[in-house]
TORTORGU-547310 format. One line per field, with one value per residue (C-alpha): chain; residue in three letters; residue number from 1; x, y, z. Coordinates in steps of 0.05 Angstrom, whole numbers, padded with zeros to 5 digits, always signed. Each point is the difference from the previous one (the first is absolute). Layout:
// residues N
kette = [A/...]
rest = [ALA/...]
nr = [NUM/...]
x = [X/...]
y = [Y/...]
z = [Z/...]
END
This chain:
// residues 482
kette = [A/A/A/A/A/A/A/A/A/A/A/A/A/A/A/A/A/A/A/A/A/A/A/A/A/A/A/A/A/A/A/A/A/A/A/A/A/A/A/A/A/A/A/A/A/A/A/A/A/A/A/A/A/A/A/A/A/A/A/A/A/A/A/A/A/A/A/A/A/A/A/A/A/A/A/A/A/A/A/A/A/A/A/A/A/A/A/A/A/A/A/A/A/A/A/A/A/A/A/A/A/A/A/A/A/A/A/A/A/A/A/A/A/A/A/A/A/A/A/A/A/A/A/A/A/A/A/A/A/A/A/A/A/A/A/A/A/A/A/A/A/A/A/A/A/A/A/A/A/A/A/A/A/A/A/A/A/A/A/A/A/A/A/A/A/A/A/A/A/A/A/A/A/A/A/A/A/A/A/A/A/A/A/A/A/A/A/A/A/A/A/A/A/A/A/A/A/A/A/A/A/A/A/A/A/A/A/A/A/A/A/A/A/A/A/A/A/A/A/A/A/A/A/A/A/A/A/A/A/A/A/A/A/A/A/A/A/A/A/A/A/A/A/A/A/A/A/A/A/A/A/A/A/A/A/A/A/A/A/A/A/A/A/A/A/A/A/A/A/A/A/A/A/A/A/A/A/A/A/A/A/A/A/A/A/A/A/A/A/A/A/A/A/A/A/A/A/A/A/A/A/A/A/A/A/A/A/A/A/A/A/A/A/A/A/A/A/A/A/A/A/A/A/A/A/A/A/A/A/A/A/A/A/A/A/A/A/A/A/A/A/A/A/A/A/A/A/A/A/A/A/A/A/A/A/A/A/A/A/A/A/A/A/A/A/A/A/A/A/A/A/A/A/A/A/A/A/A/A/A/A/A/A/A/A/A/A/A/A/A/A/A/A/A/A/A/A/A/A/A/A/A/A/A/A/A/A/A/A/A/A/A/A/A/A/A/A/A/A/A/A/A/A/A/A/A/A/A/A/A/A/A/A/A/A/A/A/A/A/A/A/A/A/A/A/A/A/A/A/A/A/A/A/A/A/A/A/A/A/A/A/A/A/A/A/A/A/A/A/A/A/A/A/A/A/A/A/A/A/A/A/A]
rest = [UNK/UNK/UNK/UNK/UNK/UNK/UNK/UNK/UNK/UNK/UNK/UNK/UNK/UNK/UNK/UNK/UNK/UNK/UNK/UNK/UNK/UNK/UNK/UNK/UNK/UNK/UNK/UNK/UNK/UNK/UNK/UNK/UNK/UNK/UNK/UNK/UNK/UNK/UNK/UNK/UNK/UNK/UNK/UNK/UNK/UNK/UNK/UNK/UNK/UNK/UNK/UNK/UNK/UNK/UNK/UNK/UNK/UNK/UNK/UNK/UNK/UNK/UNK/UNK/UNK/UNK/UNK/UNK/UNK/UNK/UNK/UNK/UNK/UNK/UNK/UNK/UNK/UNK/UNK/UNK/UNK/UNK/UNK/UNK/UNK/UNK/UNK/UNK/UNK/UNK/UNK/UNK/UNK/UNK/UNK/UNK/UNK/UNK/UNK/UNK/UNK/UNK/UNK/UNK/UNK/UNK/UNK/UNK/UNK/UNK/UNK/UNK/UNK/UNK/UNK/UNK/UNK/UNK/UNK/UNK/UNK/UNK/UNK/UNK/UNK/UNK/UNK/UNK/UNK/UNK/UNK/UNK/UNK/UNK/UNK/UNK/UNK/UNK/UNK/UNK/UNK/UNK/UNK/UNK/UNK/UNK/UNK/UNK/UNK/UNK/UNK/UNK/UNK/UNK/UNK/UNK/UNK/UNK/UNK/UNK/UNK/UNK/UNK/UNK/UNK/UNK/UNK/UNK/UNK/UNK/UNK/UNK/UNK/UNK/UNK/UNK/UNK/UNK/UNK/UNK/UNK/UNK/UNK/UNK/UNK/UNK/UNK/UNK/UNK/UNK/UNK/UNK/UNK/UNK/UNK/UNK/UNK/UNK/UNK/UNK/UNK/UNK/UNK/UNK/UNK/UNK/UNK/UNK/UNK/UNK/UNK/UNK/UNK/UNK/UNK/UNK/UNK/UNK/UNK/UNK/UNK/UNK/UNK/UNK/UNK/UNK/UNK/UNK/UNK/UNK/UNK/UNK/UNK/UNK/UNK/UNK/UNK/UNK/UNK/UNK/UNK/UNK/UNK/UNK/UNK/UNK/UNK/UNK/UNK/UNK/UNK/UNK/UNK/UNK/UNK/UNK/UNK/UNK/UNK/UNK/UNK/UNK/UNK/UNK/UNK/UNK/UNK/UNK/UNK/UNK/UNK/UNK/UNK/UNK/UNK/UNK/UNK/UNK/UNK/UNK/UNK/UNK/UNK/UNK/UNK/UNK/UNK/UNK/UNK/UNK/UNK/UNK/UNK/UNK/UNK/UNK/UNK/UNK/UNK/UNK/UNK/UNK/UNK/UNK/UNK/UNK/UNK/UNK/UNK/UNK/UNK/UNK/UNK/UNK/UNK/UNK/UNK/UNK/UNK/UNK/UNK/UNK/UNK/UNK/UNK/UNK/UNK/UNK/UNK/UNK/UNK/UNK/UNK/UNK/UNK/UNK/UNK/UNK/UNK/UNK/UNK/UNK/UNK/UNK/UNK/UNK/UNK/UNK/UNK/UNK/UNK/UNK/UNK/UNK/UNK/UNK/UNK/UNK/UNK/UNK/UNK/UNK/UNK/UNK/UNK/UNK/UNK/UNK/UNK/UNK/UNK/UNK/UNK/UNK/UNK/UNK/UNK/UNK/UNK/UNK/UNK/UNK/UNK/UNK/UNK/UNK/UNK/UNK/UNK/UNK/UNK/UNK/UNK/UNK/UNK/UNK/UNK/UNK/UNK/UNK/UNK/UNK/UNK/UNK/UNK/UNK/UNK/UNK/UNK/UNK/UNK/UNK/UNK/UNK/UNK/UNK/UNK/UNK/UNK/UNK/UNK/UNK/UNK/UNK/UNK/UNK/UNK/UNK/UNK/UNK/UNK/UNK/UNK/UNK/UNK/UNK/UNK/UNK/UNK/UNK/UNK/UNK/UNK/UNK/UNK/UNK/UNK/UNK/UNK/UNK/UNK/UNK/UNK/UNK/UNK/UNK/UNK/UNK/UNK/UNK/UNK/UNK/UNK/UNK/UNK/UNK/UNK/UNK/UNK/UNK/UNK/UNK/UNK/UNK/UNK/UNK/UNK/UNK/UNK/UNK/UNK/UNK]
nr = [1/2/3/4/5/6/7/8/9/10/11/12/13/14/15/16/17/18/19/20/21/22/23/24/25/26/27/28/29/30/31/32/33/34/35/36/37/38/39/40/41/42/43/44/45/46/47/48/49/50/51/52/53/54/55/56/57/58/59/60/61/62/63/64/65/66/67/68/69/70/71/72/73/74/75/76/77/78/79/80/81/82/83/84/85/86/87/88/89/90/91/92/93/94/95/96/97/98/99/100/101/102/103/104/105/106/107/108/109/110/111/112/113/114/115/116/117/118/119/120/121/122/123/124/125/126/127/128/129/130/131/132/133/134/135/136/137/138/139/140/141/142/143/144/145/146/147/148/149/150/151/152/153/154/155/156/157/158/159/160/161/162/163/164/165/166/167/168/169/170/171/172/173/174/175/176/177/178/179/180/181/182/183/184/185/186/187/188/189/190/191/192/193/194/195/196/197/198/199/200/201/202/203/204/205/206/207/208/209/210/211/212/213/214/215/216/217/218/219/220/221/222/223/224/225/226/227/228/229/230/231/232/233/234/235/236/237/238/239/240/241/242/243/244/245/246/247/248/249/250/251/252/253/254/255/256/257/258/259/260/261/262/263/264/265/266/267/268/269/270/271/272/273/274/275/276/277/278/279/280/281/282/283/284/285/286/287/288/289/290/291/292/293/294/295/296/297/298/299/300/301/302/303/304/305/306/307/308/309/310/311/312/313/314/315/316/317/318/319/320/321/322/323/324/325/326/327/328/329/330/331/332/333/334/335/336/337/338/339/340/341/342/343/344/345/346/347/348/349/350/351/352/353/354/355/356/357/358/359/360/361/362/363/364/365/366/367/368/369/370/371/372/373/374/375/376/377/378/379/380/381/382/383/384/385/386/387/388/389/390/391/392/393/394/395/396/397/398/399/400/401/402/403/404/405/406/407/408/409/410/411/412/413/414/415/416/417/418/419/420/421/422/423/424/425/426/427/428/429/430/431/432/433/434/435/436/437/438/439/440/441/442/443/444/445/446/447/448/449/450/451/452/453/454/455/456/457/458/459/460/461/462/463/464/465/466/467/468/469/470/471/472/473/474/475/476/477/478/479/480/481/482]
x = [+00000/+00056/+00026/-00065/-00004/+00061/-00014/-00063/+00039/+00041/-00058/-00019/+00063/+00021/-00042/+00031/+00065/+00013/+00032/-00059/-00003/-00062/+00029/-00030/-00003/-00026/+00025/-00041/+00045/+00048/+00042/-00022/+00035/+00003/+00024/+00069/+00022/+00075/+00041/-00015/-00071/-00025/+00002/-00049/+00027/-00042/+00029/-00015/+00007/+00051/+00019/+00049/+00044/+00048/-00010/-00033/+00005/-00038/+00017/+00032/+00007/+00057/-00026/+00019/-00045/-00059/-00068/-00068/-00012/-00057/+00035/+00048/+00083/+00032/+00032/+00063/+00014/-00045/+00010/+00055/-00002/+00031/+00062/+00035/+00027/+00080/+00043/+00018/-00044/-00035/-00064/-00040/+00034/+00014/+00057/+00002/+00035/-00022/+00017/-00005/+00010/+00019/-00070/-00021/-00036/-00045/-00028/-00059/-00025/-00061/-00026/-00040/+00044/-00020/+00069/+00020/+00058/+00019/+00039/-00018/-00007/-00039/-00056/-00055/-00060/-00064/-00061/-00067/-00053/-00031/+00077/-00011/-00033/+00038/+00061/+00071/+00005/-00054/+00017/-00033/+00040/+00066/-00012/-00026/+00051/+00063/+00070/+00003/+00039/-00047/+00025/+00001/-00021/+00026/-00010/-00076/-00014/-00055/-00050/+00024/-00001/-00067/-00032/-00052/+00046/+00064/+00031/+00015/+00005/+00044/-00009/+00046/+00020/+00069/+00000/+00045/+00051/+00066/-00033/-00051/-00006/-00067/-00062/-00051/-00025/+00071/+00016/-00076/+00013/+00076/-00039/-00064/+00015/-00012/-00047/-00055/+00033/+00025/+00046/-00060/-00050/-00066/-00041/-00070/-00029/-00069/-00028/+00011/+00039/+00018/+00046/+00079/+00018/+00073/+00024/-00057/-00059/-00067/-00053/-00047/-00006/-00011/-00075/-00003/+00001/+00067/+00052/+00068/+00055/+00078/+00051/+00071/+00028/+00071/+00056/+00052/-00037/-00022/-00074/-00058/+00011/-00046/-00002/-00072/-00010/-00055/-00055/-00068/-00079/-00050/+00054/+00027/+00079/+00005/+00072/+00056/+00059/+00049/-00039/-00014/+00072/+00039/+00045/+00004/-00066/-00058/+00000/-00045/+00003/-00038/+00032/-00035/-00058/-00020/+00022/+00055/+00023/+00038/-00036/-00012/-00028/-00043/-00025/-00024/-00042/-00028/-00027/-00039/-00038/-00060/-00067/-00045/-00075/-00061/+00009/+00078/+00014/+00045/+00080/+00044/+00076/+00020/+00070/+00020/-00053/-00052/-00076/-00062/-00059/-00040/-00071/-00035/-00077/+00029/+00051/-00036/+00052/+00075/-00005/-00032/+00036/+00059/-00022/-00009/+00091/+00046/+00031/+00079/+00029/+00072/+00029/+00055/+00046/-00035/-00063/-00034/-00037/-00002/-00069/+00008/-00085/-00021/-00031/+00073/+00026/-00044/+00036/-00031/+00031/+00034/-00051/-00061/-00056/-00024/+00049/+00032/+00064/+00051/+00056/+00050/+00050/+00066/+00063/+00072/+00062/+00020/-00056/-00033/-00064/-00022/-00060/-00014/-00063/-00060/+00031/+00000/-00070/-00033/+00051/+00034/+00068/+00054/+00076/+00044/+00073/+00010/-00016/+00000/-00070/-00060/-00067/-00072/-00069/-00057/-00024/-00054/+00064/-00040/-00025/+00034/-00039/+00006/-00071/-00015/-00064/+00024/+00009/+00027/-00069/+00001/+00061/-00019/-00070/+00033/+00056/-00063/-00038/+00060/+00020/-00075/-00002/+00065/-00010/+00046/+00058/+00020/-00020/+00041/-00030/-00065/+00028/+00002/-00035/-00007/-00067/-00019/+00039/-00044/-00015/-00036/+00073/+00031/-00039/-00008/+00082/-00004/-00049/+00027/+00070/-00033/-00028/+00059/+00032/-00054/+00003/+00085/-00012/-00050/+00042/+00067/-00033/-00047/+00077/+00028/-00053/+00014/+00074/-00020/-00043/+00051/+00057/-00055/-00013/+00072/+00010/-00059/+00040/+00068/-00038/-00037/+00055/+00041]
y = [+00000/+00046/-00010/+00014/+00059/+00029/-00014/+00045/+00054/-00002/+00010/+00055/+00038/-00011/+00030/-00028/-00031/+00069/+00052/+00039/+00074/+00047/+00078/+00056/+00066/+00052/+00042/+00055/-00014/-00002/-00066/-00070/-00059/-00070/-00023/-00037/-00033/+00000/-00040/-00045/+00029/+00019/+00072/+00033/+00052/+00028/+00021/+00035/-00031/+00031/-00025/+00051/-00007/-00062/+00001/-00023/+00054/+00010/+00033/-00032/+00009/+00051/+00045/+00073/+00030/-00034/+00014/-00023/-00063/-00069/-00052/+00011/+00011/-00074/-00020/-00043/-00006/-00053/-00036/-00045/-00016/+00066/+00007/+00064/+00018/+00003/+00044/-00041/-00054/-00035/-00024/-00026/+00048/+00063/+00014/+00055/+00063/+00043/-00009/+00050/-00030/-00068/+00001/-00010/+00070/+00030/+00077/+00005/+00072/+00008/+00045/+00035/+00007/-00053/-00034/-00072/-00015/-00067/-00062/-00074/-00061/-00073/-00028/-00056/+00032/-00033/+00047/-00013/+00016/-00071/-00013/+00062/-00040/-00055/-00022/+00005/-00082/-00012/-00052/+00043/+00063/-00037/-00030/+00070/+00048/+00020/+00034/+00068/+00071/+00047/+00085/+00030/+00069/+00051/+00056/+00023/+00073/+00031/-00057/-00057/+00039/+00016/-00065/-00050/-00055/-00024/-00012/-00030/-00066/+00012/-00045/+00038/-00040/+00005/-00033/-00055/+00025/+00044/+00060/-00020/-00067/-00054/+00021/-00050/-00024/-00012/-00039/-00036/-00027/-00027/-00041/-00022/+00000/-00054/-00011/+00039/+00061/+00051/+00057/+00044/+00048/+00026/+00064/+00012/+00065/+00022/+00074/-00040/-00050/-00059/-00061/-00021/-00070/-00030/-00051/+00000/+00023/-00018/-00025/-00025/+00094/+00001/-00009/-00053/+00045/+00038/+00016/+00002/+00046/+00008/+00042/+00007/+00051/+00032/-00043/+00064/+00045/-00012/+00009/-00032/+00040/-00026/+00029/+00046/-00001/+00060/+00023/+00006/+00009/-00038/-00020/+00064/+00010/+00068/-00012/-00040/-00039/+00058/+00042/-00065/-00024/+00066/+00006/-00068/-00035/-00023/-00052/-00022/+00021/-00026/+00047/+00062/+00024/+00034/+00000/+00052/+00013/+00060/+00066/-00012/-00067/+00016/+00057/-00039/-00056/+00047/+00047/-00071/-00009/+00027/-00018/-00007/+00000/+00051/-00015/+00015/+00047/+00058/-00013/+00015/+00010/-00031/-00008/+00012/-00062/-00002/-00013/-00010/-00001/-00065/+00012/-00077/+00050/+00021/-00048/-00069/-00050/+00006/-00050/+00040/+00064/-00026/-00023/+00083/-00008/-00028/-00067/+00010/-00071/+00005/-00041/-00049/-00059/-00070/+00042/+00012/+00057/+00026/+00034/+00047/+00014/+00057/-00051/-00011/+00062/+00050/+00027/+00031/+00073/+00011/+00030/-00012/-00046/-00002/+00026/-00040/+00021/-00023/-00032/+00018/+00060/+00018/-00028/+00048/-00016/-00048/-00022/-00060/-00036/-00033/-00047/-00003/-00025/+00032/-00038/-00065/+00002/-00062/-00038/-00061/+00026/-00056/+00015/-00059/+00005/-00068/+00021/+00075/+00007/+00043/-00040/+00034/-00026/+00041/-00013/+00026/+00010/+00030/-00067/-00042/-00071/-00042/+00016/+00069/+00031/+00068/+00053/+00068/+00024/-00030/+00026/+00072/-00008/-00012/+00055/+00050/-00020/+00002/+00066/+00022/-00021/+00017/+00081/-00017/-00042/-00064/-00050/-00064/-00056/+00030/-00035/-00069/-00046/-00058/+00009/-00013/-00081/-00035/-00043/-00056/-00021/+00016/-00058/-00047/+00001/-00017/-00053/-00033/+00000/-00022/-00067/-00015/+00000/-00036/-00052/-00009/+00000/-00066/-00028/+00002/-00046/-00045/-00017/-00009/-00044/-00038/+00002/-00045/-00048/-00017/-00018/-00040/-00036/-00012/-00024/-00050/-00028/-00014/-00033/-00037/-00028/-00014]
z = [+00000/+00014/-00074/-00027/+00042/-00018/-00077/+00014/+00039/-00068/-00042/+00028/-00002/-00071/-00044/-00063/-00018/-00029/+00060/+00004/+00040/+00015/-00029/+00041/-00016/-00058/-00044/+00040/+00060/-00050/+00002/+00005/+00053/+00020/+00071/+00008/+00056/+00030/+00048/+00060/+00020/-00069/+00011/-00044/-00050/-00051/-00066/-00063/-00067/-00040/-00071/-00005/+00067/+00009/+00081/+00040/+00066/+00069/+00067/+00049/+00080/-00019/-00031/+00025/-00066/-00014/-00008/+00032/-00033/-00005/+00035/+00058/-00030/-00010/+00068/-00032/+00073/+00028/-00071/+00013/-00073/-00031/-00037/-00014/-00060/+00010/-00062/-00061/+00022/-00068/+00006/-00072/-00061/+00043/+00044/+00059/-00027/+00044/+00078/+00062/+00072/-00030/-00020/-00079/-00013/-00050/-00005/-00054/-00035/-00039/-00055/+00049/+00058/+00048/+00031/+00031/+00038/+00029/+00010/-00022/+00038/-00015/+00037/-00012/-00044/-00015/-00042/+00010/+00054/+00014/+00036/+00052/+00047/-00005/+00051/-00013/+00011/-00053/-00052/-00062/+00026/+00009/-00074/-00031/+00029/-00024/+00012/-00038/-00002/+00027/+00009/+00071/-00010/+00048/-00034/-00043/-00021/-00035/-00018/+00020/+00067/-00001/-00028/+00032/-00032/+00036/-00059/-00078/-00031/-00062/-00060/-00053/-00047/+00016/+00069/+00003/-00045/+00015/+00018/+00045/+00061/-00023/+00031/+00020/-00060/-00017/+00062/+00002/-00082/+00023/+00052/-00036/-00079/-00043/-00062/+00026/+00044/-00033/+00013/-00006/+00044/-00024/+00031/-00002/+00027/-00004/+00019/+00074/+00030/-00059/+00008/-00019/-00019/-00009/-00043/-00047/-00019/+00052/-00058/+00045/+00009/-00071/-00042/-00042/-00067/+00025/-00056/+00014/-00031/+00007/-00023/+00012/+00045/-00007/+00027/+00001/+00043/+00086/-00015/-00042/-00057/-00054/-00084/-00008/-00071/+00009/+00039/-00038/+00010/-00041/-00045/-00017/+00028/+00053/+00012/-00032/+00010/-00001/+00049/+00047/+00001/-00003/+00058/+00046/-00026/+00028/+00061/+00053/+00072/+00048/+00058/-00043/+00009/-00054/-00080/-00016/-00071/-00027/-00008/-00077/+00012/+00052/-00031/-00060/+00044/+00054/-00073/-00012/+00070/-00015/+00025/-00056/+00012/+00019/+00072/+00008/+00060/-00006/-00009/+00060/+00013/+00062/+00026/-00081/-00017/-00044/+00041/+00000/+00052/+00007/+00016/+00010/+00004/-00072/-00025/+00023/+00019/+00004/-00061/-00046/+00026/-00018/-00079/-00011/-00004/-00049/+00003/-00011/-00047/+00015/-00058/+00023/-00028/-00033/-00020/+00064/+00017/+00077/+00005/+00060/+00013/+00042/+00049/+00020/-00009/+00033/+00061/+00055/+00016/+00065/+00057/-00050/+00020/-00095/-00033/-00053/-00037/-00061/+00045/-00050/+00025/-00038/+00031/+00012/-00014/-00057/-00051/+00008/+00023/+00058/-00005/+00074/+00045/-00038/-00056/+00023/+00034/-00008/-00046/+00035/-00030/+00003/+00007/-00025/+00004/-00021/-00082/+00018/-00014/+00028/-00006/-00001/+00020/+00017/+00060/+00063/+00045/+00066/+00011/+00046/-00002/-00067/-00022/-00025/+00038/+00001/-00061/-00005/+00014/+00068/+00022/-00023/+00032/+00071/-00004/-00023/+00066/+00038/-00018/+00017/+00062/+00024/-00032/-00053/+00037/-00026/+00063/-00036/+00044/-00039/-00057/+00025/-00055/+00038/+00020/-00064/-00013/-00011/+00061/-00031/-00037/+00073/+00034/-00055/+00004/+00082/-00001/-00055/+00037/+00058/-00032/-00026/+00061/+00032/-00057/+00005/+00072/-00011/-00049/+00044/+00048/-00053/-00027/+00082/+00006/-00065/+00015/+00066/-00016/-00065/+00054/+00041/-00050/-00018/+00075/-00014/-00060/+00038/+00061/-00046/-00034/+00056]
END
């Protein structure tokens, strides 16, 4: 009984051979995250998703200059299991070059002035929130966690200072090569590849909360009639940096490759919030989104964004507000067409309870163009660095559970009652979708667990009992011969 038990227990923890995580967050609140857990009492650290960083960076007890954060700083000290990083020591492709204190540092700037500063060390990770409650001494936790390089951040300014989230998770491309330690998808596909496993990641945000998968992609997420797309991303650069033929509406091309690509490309960043693209470029999409019908509300400039007001008394559902915008097809490799549909990328303006702008601002500095989270809502994007290939499948991304019961509409309904009945501030535990699972599938799952158990549990002891009376029997025999 104790094996079947246990079996059960297991059940219930893995939710697919796949490593599955729950992503929380919006691009309102402007970053999305998934929970990892470090050392000897799976300390909880949560950390934003960053295609374009290569590390993978939280605060730890330390820290002299660090900001108001989730989850407690990471107490290496009652975590027997932690390593520091000495100088010159190798560990996968990459070799310490920088050292201070005998300590493997690293210092990090960013476009827009935010700083980190820290040293590395290794500890036991394991991603996923069914393992919280579980103890150290568990079998599945022992079998599921691993020994990574994870940054000790002593130092944050500006916002990484001032975010909710402790830290990132970076999945660059160029993690386990000379210029940067393997993260933990690295580390997790040394330990479980084979035919199946692959060196790959996938991320699937929604306008709230989505999911992240390792190794491969989770089909049992995916409808029936999904299509599935790849295209290569550039090997010489440390981001997803993928070839944008053009940018056109119902067919007709509103910018081209030499305006897309000038500069450093286009590549996808999951750590941005927004879209960027050089002052030309953005120019010529923002010209394009228009609202086009008798009922369109007047256009308004916020924070340099193109809005509008959504009325539901005059505008019926969020649905049909949304058809009155253009869908952007972004043109990429093998023939496949991106169609980025209002329904995704309608943002809601900062301190506004219905207004709805263009998330598409221009970016300083160098030309380029980042396709960041209002881009990737509600495509299960795929990240292989195996065959150095980005795959695409649309997908409902805000749902959590296999089966899809929720739509965009849903998700807008409850942030517009939220706002309501909070006078316009965003109450997140409003948000919670679970209310609506459906609870039929919920307890058809238990009770059909539960008379399975009850039948192995019968079935154990039917074949005891069987096992018996065979060696009585075979007793019978010898006497009987003697």
């Amino acid at each position: 009984m104790l094996i079947i038990f246990y079996l059960f227990s297991l059940a219930i923890c893995i939710d697919d051979p796949i490593h599955t995580s729950i992503i929380y967050g919006d691009s309102d609140q402007g970053y999305y995250y998934v929970n990892l857990f470090v050392g000897e009492h799976k300390q909880k650290q949560s950390l934003i998703l960053d295609t374009a960083s290569s590390i993978t960076t939280f605060p730890c007890v330390d820290c002299k200059s660090c900001g108001n954060h989730i989850d407690s700083y990471y107490n290496f000290k009652i975590s027997q299991t932690h390593k520091v990083v000495k100088c010159d020591q190798i560990i996968g492709e990459k070799q310490c070059d920088k050292c201070l204190n005998n300590r493997c540092s690293f210092q990090i700037s960013y476009a827009e002035g935010s700083r980190l500063a820290g040293y590395f060390m290794q500890d036991w990770l394991i991603m996923g929130d069914e393992f919280e409650d579980l103890k150290q001494s568990d079998e599945i936790v022992k079998l599921e966690q691993i020994l990574s390089v994870i940054g000790c951040t002593t130092l944050e300014t500006n916002l990484f200072y001032t975010q909710k989230a402790n830290g990132i998770m970076g999945l660059s491309p160029k993690t386990n090569t000379e210029f940067s330690f393997p993260n933990y998808i690295d580390d997790l596909y040394q330990k479980e590849k084979g035919s199946e496993f692959q060196k790959m990641f996938t991320i699937c945000i929604g306008r709230r909360d989505g999911y992240m998968t390792v190794g491969q992609y989770d089909f049992n997420r995916h409808r029936n009639d999904s299509l599935y797309y790849k295209v290569k991303y550039d090997q010489d650069t440390d981001v997803y940096k993928i070839n944008v033929h053009s940018i056109k509406i119902d067919n007709i091309v509103i910018a081209d490759h030499n305006l897309i690509n000038l500069g450093q490309g286009a590549f996808i960043d999951s750590g941005s919030t927004l879209a960027y693209g050089s002052p030309k470029l953005s120019e010529k999409l923002t010209q394009q989104f228009l609202c086009q019908n008798e009922n369109c509300p007047d256009l308004q400039y916020l924070e340099e964004l193109h809005c509008y007001q959504y009325i539901p008394e005059k505008h019926g559902n969020f649905s049909n507000f949304a058809s009155y915008f253009p869908i952007f097809e972004f043109e990429l490799d093998n023939n496949f067409t991106f169609k980025w549909k209002p329904i995704n990328y309608l943002t809601l303006a900062v301190n506004t309870t219905d207004i709805y702008c263009f998330p598409l601002a221009v970016i300083p500095g160098a030309p380029r163009m980042i396709l960041g989270q209002v881009w990737m809502r509600n495509w299960d994007i795929g990240f292989n660095k195996q065959t150095q290939e980005v795959l695409f499948v649309e997908n409902n991304c805000s749902n959590t559970k296999v089966s899809h019961e929720f739509t965009e509409e849903d998700i807008i309904l409850l942030e517009q009652q939220s706002l309501k009945q909070n006078n316009g501030r965003r109450v997140y535990k409003d948000l919670n979708l679970k209310g609506k699972l459906d609870i039929f599938s919920e307890t058809l799952y238990a009770f059909v667990m539960i008379v399975l158990m009850i039948f192995l549990y019968y079935l154990f002891f039917y074949l005891l009992k069987l096992k018996k009376q065979g060696k009585y029997q075979t007793i019978q025999e010898i006497n009987s011969q003697e």
